[in-house]
N, CA, C and O of each residue as an XYZ file, in Angstrom:
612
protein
N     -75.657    -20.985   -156.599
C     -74.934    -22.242   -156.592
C     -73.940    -22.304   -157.766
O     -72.782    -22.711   -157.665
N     -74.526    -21.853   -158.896
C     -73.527    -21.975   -160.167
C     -72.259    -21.123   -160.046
O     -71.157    -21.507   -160.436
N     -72.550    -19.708   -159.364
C     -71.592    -18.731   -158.736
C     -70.283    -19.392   -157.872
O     -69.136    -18.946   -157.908
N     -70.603    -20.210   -157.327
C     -69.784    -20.803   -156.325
C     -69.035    -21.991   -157.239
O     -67.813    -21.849   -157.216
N     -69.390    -22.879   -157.860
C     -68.769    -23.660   -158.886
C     -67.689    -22.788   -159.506
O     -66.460    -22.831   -159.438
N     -68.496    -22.025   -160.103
C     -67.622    -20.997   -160.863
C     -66.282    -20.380   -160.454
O     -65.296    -20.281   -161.183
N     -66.373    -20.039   -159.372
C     -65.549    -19.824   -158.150
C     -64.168    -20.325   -157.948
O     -63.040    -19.837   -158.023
N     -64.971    -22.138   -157.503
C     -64.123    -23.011   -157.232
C     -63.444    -23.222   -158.357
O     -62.236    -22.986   -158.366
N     -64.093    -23.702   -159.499
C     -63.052    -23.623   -160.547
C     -62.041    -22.894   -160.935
O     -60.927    -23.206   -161.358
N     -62.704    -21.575   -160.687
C     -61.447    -20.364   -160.990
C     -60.454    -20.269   -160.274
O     -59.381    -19.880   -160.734
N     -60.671    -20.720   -158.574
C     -59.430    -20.767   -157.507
C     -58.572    -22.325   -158.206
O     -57.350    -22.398   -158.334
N     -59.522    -23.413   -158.568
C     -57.794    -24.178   -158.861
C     -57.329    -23.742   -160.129
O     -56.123    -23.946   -160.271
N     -57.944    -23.157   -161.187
C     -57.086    -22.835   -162.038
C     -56.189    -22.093   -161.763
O     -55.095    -22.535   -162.112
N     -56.166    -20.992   -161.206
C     -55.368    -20.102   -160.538
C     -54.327    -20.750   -159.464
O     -53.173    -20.322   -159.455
N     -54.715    -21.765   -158.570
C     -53.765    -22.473   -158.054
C     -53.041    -23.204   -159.258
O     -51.836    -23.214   -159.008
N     -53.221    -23.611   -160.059
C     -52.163    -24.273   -161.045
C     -51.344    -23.689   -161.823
O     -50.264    -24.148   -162.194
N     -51.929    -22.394   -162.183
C     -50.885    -21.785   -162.658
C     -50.065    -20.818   -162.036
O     -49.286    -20.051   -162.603
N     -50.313    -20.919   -160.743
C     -49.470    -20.774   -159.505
C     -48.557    -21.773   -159.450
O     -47.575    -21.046   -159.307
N     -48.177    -22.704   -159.451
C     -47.464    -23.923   -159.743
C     -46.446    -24.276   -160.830
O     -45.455    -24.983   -160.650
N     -46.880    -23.587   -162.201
C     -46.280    -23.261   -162.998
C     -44.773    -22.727   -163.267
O     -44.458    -21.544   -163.137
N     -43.731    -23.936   -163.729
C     -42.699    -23.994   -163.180
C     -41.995    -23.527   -164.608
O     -42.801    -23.338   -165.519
N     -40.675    -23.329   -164.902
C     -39.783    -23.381   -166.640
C     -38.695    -24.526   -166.518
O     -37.565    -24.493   -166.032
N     -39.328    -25.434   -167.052
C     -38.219    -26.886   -167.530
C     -37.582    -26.677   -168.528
O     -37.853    -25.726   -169.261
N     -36.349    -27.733   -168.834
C     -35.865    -27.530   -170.125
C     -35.275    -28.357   -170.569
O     -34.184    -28.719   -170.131
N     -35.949    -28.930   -171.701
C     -35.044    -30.251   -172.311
C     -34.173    -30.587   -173.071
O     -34.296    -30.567   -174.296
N     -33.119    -30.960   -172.428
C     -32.013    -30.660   -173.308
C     -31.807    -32.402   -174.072
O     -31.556    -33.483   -173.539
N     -31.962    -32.153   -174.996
C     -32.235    -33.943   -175.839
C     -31.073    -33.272   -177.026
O     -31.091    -32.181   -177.596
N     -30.007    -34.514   -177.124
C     -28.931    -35.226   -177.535
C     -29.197    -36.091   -177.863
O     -29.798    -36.977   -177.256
N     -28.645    -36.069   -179.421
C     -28.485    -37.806   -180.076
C     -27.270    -38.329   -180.213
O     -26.221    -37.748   -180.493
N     -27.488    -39.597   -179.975
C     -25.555    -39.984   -180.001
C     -25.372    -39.924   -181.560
O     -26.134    -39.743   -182.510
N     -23.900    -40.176   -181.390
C     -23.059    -39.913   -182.641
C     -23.317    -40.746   -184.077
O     -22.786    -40.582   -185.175
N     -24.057    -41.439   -183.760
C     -24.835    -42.736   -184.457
C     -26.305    -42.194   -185.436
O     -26.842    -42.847   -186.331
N     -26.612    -41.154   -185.054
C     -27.941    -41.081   -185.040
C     -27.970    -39.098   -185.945
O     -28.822    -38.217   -186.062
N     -26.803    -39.236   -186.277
C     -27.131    -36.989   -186.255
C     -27.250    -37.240   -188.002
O     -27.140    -36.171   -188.603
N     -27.379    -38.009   -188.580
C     -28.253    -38.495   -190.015
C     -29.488    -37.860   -189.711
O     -29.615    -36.882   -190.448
N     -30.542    -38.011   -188.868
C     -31.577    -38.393   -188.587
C     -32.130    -37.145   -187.914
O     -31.462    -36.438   -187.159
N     -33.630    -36.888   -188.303
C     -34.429    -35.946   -187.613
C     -34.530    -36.787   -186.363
O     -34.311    -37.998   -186.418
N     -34.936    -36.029   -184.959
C     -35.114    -37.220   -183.788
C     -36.070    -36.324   -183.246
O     -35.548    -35.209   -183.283
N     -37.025    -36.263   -182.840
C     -37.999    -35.429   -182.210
C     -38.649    -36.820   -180.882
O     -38.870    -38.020   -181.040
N     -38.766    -35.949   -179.701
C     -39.629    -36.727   -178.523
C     -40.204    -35.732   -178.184
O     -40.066    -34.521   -178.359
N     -41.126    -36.623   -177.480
C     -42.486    -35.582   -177.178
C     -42.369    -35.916   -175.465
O     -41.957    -36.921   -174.886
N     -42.948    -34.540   -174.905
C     -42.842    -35.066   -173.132
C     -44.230    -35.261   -173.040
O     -44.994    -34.513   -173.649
N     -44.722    -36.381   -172.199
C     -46.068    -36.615   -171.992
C     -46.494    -36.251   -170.676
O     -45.954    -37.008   -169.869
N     -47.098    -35.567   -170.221
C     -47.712    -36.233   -168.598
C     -48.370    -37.139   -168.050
O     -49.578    -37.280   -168.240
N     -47.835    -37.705   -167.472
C     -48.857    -39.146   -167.089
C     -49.693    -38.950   -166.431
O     -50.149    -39.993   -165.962
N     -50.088    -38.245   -166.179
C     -51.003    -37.706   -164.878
C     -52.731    -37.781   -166.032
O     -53.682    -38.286   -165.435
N     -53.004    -37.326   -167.460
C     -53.168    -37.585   -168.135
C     -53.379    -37.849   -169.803
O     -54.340    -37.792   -170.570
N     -52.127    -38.128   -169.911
C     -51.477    -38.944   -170.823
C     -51.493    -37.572   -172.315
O     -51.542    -37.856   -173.512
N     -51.446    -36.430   -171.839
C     -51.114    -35.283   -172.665
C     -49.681    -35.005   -173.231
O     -48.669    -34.781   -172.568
N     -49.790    -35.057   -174.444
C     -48.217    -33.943   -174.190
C     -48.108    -32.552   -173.808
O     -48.995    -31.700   -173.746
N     -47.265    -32.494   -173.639
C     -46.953    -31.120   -172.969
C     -46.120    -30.532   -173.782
O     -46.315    -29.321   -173.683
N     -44.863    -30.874   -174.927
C     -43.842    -30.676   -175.271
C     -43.582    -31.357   -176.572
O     -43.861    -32.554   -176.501
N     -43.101    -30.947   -177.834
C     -42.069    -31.930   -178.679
C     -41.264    -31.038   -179.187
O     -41.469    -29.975   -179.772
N     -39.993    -31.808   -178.784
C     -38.738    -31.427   -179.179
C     -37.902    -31.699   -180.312
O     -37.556    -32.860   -180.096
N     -37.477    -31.417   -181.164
C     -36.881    -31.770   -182.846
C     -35.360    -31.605   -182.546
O     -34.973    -30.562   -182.017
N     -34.386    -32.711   -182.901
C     -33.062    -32.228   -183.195
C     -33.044    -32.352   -184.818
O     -33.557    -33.453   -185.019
N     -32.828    -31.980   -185.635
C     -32.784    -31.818   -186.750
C     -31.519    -32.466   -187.325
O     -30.427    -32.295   -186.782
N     -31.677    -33.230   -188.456
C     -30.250    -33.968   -189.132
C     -29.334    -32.675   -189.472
O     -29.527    -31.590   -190.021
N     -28.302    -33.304   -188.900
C     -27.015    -32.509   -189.026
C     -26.699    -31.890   -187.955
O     -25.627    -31.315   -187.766
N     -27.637    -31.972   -187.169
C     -27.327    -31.089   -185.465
C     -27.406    -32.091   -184.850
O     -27.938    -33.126   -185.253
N     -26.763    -31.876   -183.536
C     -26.474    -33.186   -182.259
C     -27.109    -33.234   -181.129
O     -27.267    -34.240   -180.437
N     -27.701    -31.556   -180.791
C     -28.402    -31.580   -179.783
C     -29.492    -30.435   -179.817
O     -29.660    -29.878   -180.901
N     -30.192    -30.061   -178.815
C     -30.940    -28.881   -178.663
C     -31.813    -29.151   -177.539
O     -32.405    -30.189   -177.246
N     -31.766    -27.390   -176.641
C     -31.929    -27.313   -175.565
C     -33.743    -26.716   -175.982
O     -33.951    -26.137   -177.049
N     -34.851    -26.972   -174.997
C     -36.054    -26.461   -175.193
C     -36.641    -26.139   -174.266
O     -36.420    -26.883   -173.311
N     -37.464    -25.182   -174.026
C     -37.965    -24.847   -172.421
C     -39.545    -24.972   -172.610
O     -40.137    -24.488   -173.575
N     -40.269    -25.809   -171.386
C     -41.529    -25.761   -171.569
C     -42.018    -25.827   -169.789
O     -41.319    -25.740   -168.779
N     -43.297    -25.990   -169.934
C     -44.125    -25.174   -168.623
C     -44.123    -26.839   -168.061
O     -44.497    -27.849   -168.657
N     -43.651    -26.709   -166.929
C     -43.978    -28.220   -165.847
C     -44.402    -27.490   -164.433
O     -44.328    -26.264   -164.359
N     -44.735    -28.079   -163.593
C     -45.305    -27.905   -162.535
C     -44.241    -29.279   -161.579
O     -43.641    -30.198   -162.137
N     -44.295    -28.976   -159.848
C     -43.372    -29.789   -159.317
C     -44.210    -30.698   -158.781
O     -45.401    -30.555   -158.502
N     -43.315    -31.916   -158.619
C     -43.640    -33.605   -158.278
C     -44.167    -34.317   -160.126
O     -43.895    -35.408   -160.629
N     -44.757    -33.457   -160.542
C     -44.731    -34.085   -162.128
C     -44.372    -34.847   -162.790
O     -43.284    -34.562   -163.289
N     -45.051    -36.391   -163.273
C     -44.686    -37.024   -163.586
C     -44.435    -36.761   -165.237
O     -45.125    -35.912   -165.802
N     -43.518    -37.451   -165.910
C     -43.256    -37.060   -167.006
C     -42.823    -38.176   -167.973
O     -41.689    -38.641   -167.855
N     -43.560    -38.579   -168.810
C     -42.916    -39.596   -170.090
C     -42.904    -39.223   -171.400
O     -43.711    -38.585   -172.076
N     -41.285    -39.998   -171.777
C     -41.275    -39.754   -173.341
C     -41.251    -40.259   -174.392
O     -40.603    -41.273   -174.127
N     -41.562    -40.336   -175.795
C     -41.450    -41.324   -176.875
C     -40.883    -40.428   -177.981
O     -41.279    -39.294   -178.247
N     -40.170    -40.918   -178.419
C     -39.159    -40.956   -179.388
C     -39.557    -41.093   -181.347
O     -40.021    -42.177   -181.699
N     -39.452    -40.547   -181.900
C     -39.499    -40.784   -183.136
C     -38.247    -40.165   -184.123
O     -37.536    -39.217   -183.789
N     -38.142    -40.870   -185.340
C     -37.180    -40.372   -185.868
C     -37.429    -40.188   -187.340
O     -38.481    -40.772   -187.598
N     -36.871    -39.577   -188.524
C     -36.476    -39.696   -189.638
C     -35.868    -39.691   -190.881
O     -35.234    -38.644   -190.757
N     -35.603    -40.084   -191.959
C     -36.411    -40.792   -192.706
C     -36.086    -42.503   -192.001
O     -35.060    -42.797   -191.387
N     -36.870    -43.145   -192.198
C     -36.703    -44.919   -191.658
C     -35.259    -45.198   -192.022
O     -34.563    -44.708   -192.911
N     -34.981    -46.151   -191.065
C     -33.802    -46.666   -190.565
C     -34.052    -48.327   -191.821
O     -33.228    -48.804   -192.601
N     -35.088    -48.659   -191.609
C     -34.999    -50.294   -192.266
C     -36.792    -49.962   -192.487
O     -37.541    -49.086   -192.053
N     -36.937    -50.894   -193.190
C     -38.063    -51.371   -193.865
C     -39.357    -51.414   -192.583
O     -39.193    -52.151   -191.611
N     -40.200    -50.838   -192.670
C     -41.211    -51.110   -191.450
C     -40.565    -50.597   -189.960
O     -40.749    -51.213   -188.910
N     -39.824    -49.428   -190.075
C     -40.273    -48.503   -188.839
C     -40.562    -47.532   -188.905
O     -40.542    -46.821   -187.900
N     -41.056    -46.948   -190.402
C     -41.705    -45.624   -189.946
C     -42.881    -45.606   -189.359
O     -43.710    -46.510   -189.254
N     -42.907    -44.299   -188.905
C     -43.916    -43.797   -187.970
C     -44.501    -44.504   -186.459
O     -45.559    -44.671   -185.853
N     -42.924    -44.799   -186.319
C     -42.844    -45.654   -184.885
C     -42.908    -45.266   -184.068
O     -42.026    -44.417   -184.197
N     -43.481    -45.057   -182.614
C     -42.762    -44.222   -181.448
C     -42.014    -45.229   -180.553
O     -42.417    -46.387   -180.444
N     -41.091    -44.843   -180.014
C     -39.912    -45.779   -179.405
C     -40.246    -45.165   -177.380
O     -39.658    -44.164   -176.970
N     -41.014    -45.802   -176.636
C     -41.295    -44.940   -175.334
C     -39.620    -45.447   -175.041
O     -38.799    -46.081   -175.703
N     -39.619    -44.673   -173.420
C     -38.731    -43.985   -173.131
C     -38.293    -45.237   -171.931
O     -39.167    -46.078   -172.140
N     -37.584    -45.678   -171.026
C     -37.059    -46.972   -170.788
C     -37.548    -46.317   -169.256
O     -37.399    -47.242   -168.457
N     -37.989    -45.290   -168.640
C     -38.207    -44.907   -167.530
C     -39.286    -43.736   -167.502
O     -39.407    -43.085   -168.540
N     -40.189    -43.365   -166.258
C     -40.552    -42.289   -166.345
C     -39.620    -41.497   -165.699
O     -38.550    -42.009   -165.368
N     -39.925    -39.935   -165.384
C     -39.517    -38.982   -165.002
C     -40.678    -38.305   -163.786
O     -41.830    -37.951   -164.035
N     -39.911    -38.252   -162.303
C     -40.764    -37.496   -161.216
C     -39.543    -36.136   -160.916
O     -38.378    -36.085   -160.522
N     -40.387    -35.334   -161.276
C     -39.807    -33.737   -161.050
C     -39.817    -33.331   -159.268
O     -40.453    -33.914   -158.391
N     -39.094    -32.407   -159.153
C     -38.855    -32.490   -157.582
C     -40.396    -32.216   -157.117
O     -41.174    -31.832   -157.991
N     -40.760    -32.350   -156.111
C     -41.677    -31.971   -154.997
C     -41.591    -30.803   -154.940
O     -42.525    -30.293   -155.559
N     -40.850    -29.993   -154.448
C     -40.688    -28.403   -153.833
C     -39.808    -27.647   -154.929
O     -38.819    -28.272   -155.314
N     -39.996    -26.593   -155.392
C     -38.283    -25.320   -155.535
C     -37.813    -25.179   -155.000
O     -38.370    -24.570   -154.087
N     -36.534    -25.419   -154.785
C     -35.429    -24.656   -154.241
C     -35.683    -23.138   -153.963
O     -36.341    -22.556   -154.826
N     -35.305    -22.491   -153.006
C     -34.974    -20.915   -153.098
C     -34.103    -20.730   -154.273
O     -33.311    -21.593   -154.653
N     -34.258    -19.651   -154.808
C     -33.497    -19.506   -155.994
C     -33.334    -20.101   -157.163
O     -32.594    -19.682   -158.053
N     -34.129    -21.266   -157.219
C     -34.239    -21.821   -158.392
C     -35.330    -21.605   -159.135
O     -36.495    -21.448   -158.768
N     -34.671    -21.610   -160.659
C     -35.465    -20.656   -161.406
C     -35.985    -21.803   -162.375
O     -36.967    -21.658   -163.102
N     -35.152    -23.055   -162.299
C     -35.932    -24.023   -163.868
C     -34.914    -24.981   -163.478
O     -33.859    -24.822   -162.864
N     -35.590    -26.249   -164.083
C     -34.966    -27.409   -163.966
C     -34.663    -27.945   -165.226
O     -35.284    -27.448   -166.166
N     -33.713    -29.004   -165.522
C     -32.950    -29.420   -166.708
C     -33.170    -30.691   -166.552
O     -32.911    -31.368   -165.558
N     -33.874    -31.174   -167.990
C     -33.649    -32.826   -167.734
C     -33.234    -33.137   -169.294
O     -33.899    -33.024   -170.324
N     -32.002    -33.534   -169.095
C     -30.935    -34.095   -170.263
C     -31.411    -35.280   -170.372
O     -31.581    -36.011   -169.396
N     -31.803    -35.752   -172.105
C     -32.408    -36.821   -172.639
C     -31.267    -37.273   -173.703
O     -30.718    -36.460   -174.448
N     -30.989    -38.583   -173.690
C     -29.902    -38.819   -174.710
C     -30.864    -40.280   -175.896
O     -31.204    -41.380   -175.460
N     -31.033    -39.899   -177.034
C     -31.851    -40.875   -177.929
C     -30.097    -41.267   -178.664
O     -29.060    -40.653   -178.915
N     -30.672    -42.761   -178.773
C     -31.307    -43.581   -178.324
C     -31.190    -44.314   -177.030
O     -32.118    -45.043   -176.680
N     -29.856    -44.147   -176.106
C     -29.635    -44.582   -175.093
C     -31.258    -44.728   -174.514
O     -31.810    -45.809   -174.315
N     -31.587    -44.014   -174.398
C     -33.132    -43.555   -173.243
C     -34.579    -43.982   -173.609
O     -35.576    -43.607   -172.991
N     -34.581    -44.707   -174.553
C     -35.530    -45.058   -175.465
C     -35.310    -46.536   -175.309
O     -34.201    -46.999   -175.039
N     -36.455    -47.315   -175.495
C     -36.553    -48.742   -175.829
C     -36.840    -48.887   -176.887
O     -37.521    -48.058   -177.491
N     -36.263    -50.339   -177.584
C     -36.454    -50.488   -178.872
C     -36.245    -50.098   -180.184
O     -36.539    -50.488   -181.314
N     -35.430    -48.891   -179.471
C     -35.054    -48.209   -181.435
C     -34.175    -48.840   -181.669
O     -33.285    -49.105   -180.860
N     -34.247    -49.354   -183.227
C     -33.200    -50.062   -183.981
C     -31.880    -49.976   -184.389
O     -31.640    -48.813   -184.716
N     -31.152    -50.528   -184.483
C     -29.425    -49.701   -185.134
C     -29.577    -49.436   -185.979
O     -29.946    -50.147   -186.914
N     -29.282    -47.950   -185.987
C     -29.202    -46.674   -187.033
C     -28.304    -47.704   -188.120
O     -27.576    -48.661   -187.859
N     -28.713    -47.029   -189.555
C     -28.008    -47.638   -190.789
C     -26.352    -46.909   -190.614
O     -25.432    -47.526   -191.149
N     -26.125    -45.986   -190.082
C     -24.909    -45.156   -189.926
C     -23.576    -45.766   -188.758
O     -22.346    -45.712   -188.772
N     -24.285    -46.156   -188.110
C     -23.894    -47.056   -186.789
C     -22.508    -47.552   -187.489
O     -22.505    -48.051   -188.614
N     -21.293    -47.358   -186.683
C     -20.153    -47.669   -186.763
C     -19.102    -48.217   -186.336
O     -18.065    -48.597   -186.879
N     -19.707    -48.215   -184.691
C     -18.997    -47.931   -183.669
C     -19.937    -47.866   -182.116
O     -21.136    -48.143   -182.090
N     -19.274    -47.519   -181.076
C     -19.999    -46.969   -180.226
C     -20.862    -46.019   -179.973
O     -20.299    -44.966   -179.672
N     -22.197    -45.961   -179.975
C     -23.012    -45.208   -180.037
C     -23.183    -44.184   -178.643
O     -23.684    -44.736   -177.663
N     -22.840    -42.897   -178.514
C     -23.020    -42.273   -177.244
C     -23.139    -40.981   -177.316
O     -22.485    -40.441   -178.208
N     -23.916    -40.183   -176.500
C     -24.198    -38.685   -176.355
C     -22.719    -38.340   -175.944
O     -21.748    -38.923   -175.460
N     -23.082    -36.991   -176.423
C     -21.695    -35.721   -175.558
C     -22.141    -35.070   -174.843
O     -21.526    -34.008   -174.937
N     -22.956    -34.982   -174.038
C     -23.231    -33.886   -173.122
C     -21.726    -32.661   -172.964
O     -21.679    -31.444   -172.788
N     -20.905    -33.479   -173.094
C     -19.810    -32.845   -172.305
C     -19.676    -31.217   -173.166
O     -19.583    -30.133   -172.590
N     -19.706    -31.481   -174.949
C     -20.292    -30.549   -176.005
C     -21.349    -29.263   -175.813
O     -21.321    -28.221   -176.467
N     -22.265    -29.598   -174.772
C     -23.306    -28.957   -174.681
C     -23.039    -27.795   -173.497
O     -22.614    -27.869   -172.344
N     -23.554    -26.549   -174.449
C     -23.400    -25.610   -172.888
C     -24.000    -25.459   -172.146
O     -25.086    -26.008   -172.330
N     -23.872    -24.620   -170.684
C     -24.277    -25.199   -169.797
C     -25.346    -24.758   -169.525
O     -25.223    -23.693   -170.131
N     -26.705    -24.690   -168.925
C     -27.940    -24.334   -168.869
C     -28.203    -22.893   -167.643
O     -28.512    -23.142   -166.478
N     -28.056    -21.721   -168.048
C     -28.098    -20.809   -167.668
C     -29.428    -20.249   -167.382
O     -29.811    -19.319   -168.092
N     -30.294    -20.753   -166.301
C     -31.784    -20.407   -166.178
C     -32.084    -19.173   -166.010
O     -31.533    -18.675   -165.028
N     -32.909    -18.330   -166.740
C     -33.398    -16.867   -166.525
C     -33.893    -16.850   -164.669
O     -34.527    -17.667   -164.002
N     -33.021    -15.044   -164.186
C     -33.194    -14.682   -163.307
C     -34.753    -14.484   -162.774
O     -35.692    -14.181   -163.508
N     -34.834    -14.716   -161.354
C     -35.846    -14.202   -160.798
C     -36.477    -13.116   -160.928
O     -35.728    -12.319   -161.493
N     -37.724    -12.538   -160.643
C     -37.882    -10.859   -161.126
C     -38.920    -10.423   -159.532
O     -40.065     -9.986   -159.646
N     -38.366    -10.609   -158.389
C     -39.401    -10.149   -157.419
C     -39.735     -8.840   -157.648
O     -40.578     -8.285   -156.942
């Protein structure tokens, strides 16, 4: 009987990492914000793990990161930044104004999916940056373009 447990367990693990997909997060801070360390973390809601944290580092604007998702995957994020903006927000997390559902199926030929995150647009509640000048907005347009590693049948 324990043989057969054993079993079963081992077939869904093996089904899951059969499933095992390459995401990649490409998180941008607007122009407001590149003072500032900005790191988000991807959670799964499924249960409530992270899976991922991503760092743009002060003085840089963006950065692309690849981590393991699986498809239909739900996905949430929260936001942190530093050093504090004003008096009483450090060590805040700022969640993310939406979740994220990853496709259902792969494509033929598709090798990884891209989900472009722009802080603070995408975030609830983070405060105006002390730097703030102006209009606050990502460049994606800056960023190159996401070239997913080939298949290997």
């Amino acid at each position: 009987m324990m043989v057969r447990y054993l079993m079963i367990l081992a077939g869904l693990l093996l089904a899951q990492q059969s499933l095992a997909f390459t995401c990649y997060l490409t998180l941008a801070k607007d122009n407001c914000w590149t003072a500032y360390d900005v790191s988000v973390s991807v959670i799964d809601t499924s249960n409530n793990q992270p899976i991922a944290v991503v760092t743009v580092p002060k003085g840089q604007s963006w950065i692309r990161q690849p981590f393991t998702c699986q498809p239909n995957q739900s996905l949430l994020y929260t936001a942190t930044f530093s050093p504090n903006v004003w008096d009483g927000t450090g060590n805040a997390a700022y969640p993310a104004k939406k979740f994220w559902t990853l496709p259902v199926t792969i494509r033929p030929g598709q090798t990884a999916w891209e989900l472009p995150v722009c802080f603070a647009d995408a975030f609830s509640e983070v405060p105006a940056s002390a730097s703030a000048t102006g209009v606050c907005q990502c460049n994606f347009a800056e960023i190159p373009v996401l070239v997913p590693p080939e298949t290997h049948n």
